[in-house]
N, C-alpha and C positions, 0 to 999 in steps of 0.2 A: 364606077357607078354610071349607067346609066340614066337620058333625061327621065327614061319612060321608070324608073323604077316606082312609080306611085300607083300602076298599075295594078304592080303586085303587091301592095299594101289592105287592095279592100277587093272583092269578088267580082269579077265582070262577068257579064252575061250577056253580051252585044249578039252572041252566033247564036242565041235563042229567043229571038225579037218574034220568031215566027209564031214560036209559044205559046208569048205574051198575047202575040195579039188577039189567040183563037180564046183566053180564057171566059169570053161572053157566052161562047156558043159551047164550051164541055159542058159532061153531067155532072155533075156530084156523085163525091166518092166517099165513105166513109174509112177513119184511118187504119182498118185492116182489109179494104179492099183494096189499097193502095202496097199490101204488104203480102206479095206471092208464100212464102216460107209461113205466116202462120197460120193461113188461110187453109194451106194443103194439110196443114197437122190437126188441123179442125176437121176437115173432109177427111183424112184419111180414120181420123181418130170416130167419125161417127156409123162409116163404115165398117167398122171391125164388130166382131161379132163372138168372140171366142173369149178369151181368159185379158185380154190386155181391156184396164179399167179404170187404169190411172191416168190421167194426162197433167204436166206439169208444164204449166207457162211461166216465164218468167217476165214480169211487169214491177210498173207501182204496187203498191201493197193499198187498195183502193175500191174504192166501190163504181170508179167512173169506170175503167179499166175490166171489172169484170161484168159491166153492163153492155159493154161494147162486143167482149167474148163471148154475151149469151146471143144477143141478139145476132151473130155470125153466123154462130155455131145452130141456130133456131131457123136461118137460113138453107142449112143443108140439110136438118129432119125434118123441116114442116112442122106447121101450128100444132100438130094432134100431139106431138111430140113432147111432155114437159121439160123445161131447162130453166129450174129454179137456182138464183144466188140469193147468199147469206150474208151480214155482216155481222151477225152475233156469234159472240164465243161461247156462248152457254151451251151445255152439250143436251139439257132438253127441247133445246131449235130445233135438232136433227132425228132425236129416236122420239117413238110414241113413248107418254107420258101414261101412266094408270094410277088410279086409286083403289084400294081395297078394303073393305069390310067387311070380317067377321068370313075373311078368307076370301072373298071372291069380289070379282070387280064390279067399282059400282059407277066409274067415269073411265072413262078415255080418250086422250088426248093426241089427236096424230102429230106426227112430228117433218120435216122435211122429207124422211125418207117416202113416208104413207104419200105424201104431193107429188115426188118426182120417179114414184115408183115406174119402173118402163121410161126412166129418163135420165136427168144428168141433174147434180150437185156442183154447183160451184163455191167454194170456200176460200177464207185465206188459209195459208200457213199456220196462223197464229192459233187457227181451232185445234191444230193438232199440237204446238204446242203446249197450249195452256188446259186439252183434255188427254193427255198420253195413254193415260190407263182407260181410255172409252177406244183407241183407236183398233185393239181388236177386235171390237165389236163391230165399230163399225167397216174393217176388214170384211168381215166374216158374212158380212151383209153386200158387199163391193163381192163376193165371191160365190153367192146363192146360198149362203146358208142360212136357219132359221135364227133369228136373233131373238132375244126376251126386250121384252119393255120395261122402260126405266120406273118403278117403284118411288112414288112422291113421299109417303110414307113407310118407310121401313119397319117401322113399328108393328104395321098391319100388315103382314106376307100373306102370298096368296098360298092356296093350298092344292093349288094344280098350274104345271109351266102353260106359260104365257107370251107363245112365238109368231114369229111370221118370218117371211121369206121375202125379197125385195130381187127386184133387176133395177141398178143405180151404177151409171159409171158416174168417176168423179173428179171433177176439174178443179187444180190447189193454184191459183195467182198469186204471187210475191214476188218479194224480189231475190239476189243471188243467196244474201245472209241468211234468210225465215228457208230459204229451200235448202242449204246444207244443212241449217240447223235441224230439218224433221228426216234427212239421211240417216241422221241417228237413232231416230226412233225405230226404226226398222227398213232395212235394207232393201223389201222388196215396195218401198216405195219408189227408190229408182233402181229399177232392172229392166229385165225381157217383161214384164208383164205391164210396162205403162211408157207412153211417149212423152219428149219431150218437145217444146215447142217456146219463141218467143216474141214479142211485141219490138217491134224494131222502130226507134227514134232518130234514126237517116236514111236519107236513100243517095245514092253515090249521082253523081250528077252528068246527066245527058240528057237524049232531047226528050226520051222516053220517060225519063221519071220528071222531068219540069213539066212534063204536059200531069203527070200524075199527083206530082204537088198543085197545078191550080185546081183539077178534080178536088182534090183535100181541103185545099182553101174554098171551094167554094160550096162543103159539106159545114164547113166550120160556121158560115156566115151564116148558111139557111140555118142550122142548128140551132143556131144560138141569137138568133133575129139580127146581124148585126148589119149595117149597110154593105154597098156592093164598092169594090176593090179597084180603083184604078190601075192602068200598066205602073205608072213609076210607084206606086203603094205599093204592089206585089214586090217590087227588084228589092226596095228599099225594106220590106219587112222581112226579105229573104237574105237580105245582108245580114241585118241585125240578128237573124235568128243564127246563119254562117256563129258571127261574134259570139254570141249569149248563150246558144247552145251546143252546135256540134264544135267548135271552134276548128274548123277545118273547111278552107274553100272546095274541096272535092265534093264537101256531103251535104244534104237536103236537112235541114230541123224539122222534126214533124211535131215535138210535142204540142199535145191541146190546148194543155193549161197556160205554157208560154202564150202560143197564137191569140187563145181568149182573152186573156190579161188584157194583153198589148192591145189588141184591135177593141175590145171595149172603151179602154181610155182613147184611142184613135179615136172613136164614133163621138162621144164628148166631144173632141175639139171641134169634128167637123159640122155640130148641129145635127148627127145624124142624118149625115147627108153620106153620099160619095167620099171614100175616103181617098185624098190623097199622099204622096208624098209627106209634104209637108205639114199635113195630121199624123201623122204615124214618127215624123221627128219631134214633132211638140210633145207627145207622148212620153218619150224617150226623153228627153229633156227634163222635164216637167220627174221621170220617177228617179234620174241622174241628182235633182234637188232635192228630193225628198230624202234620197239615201246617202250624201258627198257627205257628210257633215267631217266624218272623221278623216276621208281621204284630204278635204281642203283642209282641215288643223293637223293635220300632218305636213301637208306643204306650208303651212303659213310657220312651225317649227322650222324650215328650212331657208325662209324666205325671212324671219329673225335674226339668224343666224345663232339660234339656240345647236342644231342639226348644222353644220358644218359638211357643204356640198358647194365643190366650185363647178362652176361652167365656163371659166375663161383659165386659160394661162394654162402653164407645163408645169408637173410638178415629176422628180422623181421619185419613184416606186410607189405612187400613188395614183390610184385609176375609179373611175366611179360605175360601179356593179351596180346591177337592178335586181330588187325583190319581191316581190309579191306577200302582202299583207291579209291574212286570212282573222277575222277575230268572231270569235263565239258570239253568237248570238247577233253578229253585223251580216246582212243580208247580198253582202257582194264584197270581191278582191279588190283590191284595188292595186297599183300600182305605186315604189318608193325608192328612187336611186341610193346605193349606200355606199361610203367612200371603202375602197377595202386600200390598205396601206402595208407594206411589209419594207423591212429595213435589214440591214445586214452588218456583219459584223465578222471579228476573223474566228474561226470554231474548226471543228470539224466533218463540216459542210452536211449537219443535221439544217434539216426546216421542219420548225416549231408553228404549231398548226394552234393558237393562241383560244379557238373556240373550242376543239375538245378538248385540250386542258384544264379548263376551268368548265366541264362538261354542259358547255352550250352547242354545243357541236352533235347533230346528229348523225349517224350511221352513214346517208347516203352522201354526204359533207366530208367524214371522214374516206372516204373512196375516193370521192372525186379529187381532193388532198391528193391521195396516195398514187393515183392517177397522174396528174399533173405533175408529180414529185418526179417519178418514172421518166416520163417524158421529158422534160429537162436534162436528167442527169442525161440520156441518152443523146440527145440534140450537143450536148456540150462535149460528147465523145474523150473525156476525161480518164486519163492512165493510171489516177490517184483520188480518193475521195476529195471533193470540192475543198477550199482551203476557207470558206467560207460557213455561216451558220445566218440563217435568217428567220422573222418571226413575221408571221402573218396573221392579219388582223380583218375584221367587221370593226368599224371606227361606231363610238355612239350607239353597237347593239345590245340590247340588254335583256332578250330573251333565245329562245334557242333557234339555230340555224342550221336549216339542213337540206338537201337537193345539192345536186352536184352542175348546177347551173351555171355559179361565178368561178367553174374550176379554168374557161376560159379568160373572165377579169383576172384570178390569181396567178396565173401565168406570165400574165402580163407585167403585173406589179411586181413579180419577183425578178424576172428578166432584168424590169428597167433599174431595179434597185442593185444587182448586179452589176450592168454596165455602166452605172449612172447615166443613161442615157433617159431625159423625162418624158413624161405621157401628157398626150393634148388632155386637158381636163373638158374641152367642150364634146369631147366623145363619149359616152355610157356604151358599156361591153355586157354581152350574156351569152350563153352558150355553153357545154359542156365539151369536155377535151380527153379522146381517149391519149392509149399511151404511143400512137405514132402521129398526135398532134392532129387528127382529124376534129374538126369542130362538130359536133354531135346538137340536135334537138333537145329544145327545153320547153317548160310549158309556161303559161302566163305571158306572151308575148304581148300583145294587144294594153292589158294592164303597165305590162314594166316600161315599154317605149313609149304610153302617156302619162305615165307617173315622171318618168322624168323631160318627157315635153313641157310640161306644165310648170317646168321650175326652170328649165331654159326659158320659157315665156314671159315669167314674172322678171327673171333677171334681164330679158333681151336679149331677143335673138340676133346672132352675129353673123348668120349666113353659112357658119360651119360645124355648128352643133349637128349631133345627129346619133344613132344606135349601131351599134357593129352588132349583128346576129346569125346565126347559124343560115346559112342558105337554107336548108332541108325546111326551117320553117318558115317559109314565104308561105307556104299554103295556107297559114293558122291565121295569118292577118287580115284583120278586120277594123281600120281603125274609123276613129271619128273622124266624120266631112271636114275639122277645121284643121286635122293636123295632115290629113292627104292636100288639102289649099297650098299647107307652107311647105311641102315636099315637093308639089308641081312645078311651085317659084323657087326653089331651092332654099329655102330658109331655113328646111331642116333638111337631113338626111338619113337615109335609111344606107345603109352598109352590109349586104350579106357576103360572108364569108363559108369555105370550105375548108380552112385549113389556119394553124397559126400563124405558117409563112405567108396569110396572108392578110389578116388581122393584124400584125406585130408594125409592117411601114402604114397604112393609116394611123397608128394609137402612136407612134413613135417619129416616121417621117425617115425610116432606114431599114433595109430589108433583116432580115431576121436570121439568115443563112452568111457564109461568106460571100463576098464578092469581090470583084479583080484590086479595087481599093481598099479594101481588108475593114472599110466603114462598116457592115455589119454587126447587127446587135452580140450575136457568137462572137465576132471579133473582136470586140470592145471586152467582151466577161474575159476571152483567152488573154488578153494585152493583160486585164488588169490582175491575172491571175500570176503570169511572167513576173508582172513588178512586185506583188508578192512575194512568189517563191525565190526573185532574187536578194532582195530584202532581206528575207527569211536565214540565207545563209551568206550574206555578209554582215549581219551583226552579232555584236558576242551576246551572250543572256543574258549580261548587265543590260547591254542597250536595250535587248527588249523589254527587261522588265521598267527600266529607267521611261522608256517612252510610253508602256504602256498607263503605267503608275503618275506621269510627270512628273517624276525626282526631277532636283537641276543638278 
C-alpha cells in the first residue's frame, strides 16, 4: 500500500483548475445542450419528411424531462411550428371529442391532435399503455389517414362518418420498462419507421466535458434563481454527485433533480448568498441526519454487542464481509460489516453453502459459492477429493443474501479454516472471485468501507484496521472527508487487490502459494491433509470409530 493511496479514494480534479477558473465567464447551457447524441436525434428526427413518425427517448417518465425535449426540439422548427406535451392518460386529451343530436353534430371538441396538427405530440408510455385499443387510431392518424372522432355519447350516433386527416409525428419519453412494455403492443413502434434516442445522465470526464458541466451548472442556477457557485462548491458538488449518482470517478452526474435538491438546501445555509464548499457540506450533513436513523441503530446493535463483529484479534476461519443494506421504503443504502464463519470437519470434501440451504441464499450467491468452490479445489491441485467437508455461513443474517460479492471474504474463511492458520479481524474483505482467483468488481463500495469504518471508530481505531477491495474499483470511491483524514494519517487503510494471492498475506500474514519454507497457506491445508491420510490408514476402525464416538 501506498502513502498516497487516499488519493484514490475520492475524485481529484487538480489538472482541470483551468476549468474551474473560467466557470464565471461561460454561457449557460441547458441539460441537452450539453448532450451531442440526443440533440442529433432531435435534428435529425425533425428533418425527416417521409414515413418515419415515431421517435422514442428514453428518460424519466416525467413532465420536467419531456418539457426540456420540447423546448429543444422547438429549437430546431421554429415558433410557427407546434410541439405540444401531454401528461394526461385520458384518450379524449388527444382525439376530437363530438356530440350528437338527433344524428348530427351539435359540439366539438378539438383534441391534441386538432393543436399539433403540422407538428409534434409528446406523450408518455403510459398513454399507450393504459389506451391499447385507441392506438390504431391514433396510428392511422401518425400515418395520414382520415381518423373519426371520439363519440361522447354513444347513445346518439351520427348518421354520416365524421373524419379528418392530421400531419402529427410523435415523441413517447419513459423509461427502459413503459418502452418494452408498448414493444408489445405493436411492432412497428420500434422498427424502420421511427428513431431512437436518449437523455444521458454522465458525461465521461475531460477537459471538454468539465467546461460543459459548469455550462450546466450554471443553466441550473439561473433556472432555478439559485445563488452563484464558488470554485471549491463546484469540486465539492462534483464529488458528491461522483458518490450519489454516477458512482464512478470517470463520469460527470448530470441529473437535475439531484443538482436542485442539493444546491437549494446549499443556498439555506449560505443565506443566499455565494455558495461555498462548506454550504454544500452542511447540506449533506444535515440530509445524512435526517435519513441515518437506521444505518446508526444498526451500528449501535453492533457496538451492544447484540451483532457480534470483532475489529481486533485473529480468529480462525473467521473473517468480517461487507453488505449493503437496501430496505423499502428507506431512501438510501447504507453500509454493514457481517462476520462470515466457516468451520470444517473430516467428510468428503463437500462445502455446504448454509444460506441456500435454508434458502436464504440467492441465485447470484449461489455462483459465486460455486465459483469459489472451483477455485480452491484447483489452487490445492489435489489427486483425491478433499478429505475434508466444511460449512459456511452469514453469522446473525436473517434475511436473504445474494450478490457474489463476499465470494472473496468466503475464500478466505475457508482457506483459513483449512489450514488453521487465523484471519486479522481488524481487516473487512469484499470483492468477487472468478475461478482462477482473479479478484473481480463489486458494487456499494463507498457504503460497505463506511459501514464498517464507523464500527472500527466506535470501537478504536488501532492504526491497522482497514478494507481489502478489488483494485478494479478504485474508480467508484468516493468517500466522506472524515474517513480519507484517517487514511492520510494511516489510521485506517484502504487495501486494493488483483488477485487472492494477494489478498490471502495481508488477511493472514503468509503467502497463499508455496514457498521455499513450505509456510504457505496451500502448504499448511497439504501438511494437514498428509496427517490425515496418514492417520487414516494406521488405525483399525475400532480406533476410528472409538475416537470419533469418545468410547474409553
Amino acid at each position: 500500500m501506498t502513502k498516497d493511496i487516499w488519493r484514490h479514494v475520492t475524485p481529484q480534479f487538480d489538472t482541470y483548475d483551468e476549468q474551474f477558473a473560467q466557470y464565471n465567464a461561460v454561457l449557460p447551457a441547458d441539460l441537452l445542450s450539453v448532450q451531442p447524441r440526443v440533440q442529433a436525434v432531435l435534428k435529425r428526427f425533425s428533418e425527416l419528411k417521409g414515413l418515419t413518425k415515431i421517435l422514442l427517448i428514453h428518460a424519466p417518465d416525467n413532465s420536467v424531462y419531456r418539457r426540456m425535449i420540447c423546448t429543444k426540439l422547438q429549437s430546431f422548427t421554429g415558433d410557427d411550428v407546434p410541439v405540444i406535451s401531454t401528461e394526461s392518460l385520458e384518450k379524449t386529451t388527444l382525439f376530437p371529442t363530438i356530440k350528437a343530436e338527433n344524428g348530427h353534430v351539435v359540439s366539438e371538441i378539438p383534441g391534441l391532435l386538432d393543436k399539433a396538427d403540422g407538428g409534434y405530440i409528446v406523450i408518455s408510455p403510459n398513454w399507450l399503455i393504459a389506451n391499447q385499443r385507441y392506438w390504431p387510431l391514433l396510428k392511422g392518424a401518425l400515418f395520414g389517414e382520415k381518423i373519426t372522432a371520439l363519440n361522447c355519447d354513444e347513445k346518439s350516433p351520427l348518421q354520416y362518418e365524421w373524419s379528418k386527416a392530421y400531419d402529427i409525428k410523435l415523441i413517447i419519453v419513459g423509461d427502459r420498462e413503459q418502452l418494452a412494455e408498448i414493444d408489445s403492443i405493436d411492432e412497428d413502434i420500434r422498427s424502420d419507421l421511427s428513431l431512437f434516442g436518449e437523455i444521458e445522465f454522465d458525461l465521461r470526464v475531460n477537459a471538454e466535458n468539465i467546461s460543459n458541466y459548469l455550462k450546466y451548472l450554471k443553466w441550473l442556477c439561473q433556472f432555478y434563481q439559485l445563488p452563484a457557485l464558488s470554485s471549491d462548491a463546484i469540486k465539492l458538488l462534483l464529488t458528491s454527485g461522483i458518490r450519489y449518482q454516477t458512482e464512478d470517478q470517470l463520469h460527470i452526474p448530470l441529473c437535475p433533480f439531484w443538482h436542485q435538491s442539493l444546491l437549494e438546501e446549499a443556498a439555506l445555509e449560505s443565506g443566499h448568498q455565494t455558495i461555498h464548499s462548506e454550504h454544500i457540506q452542511q447540506a449533506l450533513d444535515c440530509r445524512y441526519y435526517r435519513e441515518s436513523y437506521l444505518p446508526e441503530r444498526a451500528c449501535d446493535d453492533i457496538l451492544n454487542g447484540q451483532v457480534l463483529i470483532e475489529t481486533r484479534g485473529r480468529q480462525v476461519g473467521q473473517v468480517n464481509g461487507l453488505t449493503v443494506i437496501d430496505i423499502a421504503g428507506h431512501p438510501i443504502s447504507y453500509g454493514e460489516p457481517a462476520r462470515i464463519s466457516c468451520v470444517v470437519h473430516f467428510g468428503d470434501g463437500d462445502i455446504s453453502d448454509v444460506e441456500r440451504k435454508v434458502d436464504l441464499g440467492g441465485n447470484l450467491h449461489a455462483k459465486g459459492m460455486m465459483i469459489m468452490q472451483a477455485f480452491v479445489s484447483s489452487a490445492l491441485e489435489l489427486n483425491a477429493p478433499l478429505p475434508y467437508s466444511a460449512s459456511i455461513v452469514f453469522e446473525q443474517s436473517y434475511s436473504e443474501v445474494d450478490g457474489d460479492s463476499a465470494s472473496l471474504a468466503e475464500v478466505c474463511s475457508l482457506v483459513s479454516a483449512l489450514s488453521g492458520i487465523p484471519i486479522d479481524q481488524q481487516i473487512a474483505v469484499t470483492g468477487a472471485v472468478d475461478q482462477f482467483g482473479r479478484v473481480q468488481a463489486v458494487g456499494g463500495l463507498n457504503e460497505k468501507i463506511e459501514g464498517f469504518y464507523r464500527v472500527c471508530k466506535h470501537h478504536g481505531l488501532t492504526g491497522k484496521q482497514g478494507v481489502i477491495l478489488p483494485k478494479t474499483n478504485l474508480n467508484n470511491l468516493a468517500l466522506h472527508h472524515t474517513i480519507i483524514s484517517d487514511i492520510q494519517s494511516e489510521q485506517f487503510h484502504i487495501w486494493p487487490v488483483s488477485t487472492v494471492d494477494e489478498a490471502i498475506p495481508i488477511l493472514m500474514g503468509k503467502p497463499f502459494r508455496d514457498d521455499k519454507d513450505n509456510e504457505s497457506v496451500i502448504g499448511k491445508i497439504a501438511t494437514r491433509i498428509d496427517e490425515f491420510d496418514r492417520n487414516e490408514h494406521t488405525e483399525t476402525i475400532w480406533e476410528r470409530i472409538r475416537n470419533k464416538f469418545n468410547f474409553d
